[in-house]
Structures are given as structure tokens and as C-alpha cells.
N, C-alpha and C positions, 0 to 999 in steps of 0.2 A: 504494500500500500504506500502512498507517498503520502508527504507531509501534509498536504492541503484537503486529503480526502478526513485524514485522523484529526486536524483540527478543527474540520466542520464535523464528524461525530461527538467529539467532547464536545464543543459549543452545545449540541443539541439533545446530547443526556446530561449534560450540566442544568440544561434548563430544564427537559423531561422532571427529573430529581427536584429541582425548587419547587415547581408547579404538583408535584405530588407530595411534598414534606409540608404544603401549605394547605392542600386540601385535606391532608390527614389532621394538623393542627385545627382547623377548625371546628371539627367532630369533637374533638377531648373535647372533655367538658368537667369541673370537678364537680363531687355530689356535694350538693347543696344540705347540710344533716343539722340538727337541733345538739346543742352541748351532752344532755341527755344520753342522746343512744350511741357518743362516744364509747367504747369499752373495750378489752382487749385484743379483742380479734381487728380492731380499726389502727392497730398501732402502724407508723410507718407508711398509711395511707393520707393521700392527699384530702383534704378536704375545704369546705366553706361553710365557717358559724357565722350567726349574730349575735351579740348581745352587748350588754349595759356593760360599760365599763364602772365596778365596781372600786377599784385600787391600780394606781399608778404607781410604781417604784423605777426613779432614774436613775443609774448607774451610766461610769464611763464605760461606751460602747455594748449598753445592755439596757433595754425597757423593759421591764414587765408587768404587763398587763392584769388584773384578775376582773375575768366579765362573767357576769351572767345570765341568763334563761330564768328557768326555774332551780339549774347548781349551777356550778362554778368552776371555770378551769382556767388555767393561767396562760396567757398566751406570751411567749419573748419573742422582742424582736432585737438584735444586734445592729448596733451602727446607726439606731432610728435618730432622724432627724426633723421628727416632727413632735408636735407639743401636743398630749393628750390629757385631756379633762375627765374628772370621776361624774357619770351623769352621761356621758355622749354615748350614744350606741354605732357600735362598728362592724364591721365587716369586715373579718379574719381569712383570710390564704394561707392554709399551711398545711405541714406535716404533722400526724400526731406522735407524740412521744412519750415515752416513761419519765419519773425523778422520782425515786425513794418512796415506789409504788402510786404514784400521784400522776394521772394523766397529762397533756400537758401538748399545748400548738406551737411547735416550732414556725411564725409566721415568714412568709414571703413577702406579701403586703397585707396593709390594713387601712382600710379605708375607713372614714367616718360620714356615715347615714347622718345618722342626727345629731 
């Protein structure tokens, strides 16, 4: 094969590839779940809460959150650069986690509903 035939096949599985890594991103979707029916078998899974932010604890390069539902789970975020208020209700992106048998939202982001 010569060089010009192989760089118009790369050009056009390079593009094949984006156009299907984006049509497969837009299906994921994370489950949307209540703090509640958090539990063991959820560990390690992605997920999406809401709730009241109950307790803010800032540390260098660490927030932690504690929001509620009707219980309570602690969500960290590292590196946060935003300022969160006890009373706002948000909207968590994360992973779930263990700590000293205490469930627990390692966040990606966190948005604030109200």
C-alpha cells in the first residue's frame, strides 16, 4: 500500500472511532437513586443523589459535605472551589465508597439546585 492510501484510512477510522465513542457517551446515563437505597452491593458504582446539605467541613484540599433525604451520607469533594451553604440542596456525581463501615460519595461534581 503506499503512503497516501494508509493516511486516508487512518483519517477515516480516526473519525469512524470519535463519531462512535460519542454516540456510545451519550446513552450512559448515571442512575439517578434516593441516599436510602444506597447499600453494599452499590459500592464502587456511579451514581446521582439529592439532598439538603446538612454540614459543611472545609479543609485544605478537602470538603465534606453531610446531606440529607430522609438519612444521611457524607459526600467529599477534593480540591473544591466552591463555597457551600448548610440549607442548599445539591446535586451529587459520584462514586460510592466505604470509611470505617460508613457509606460515603466520593463526588465528581456537585451542583447546587437550590
Amino acid at each position: 500500500m503506499n503512503e497516501s492510501l494508509l493516511l486516508k484510512l487512518a483519517v477515516v477510522f480516526s473519525f469512524t472511532g470519535i463519531i462512535v465513542l460519542y454516540l456510545i457517551s451519550r446513552n450512559i446515563e448515571i442512575n439517578d437513586t434516593t441516599i436510602e437505597k444506597i447499600n453494599k452491593e452499590e459500592l464502587d458504582n456511579e451514581v446521582k443523589v439529592t439532598g439538603r446539605i446538612t454540614s459543611v467541613i472545609n479543609r485544605e484540599g478537602l470538603t465534606v459535605l453531610e446531606i440529607s433525604e430522609q438519612t444521611k451520607i457524607s459526600v467529599l469533594l477534593f480540591n473544591n472551589e466552591l463555597n457551600f451553604t448548610k440549607g442548599n440542596v445539591v446535586e451529587v456525581h459520584g462514586k460510592i465508597d466505604e470509611y470505617n463501615e460508613n457509606r460515603q460519595v466520593i463526588a465528581n461534581s456537585v451542583k447546587v439546585v437550590s
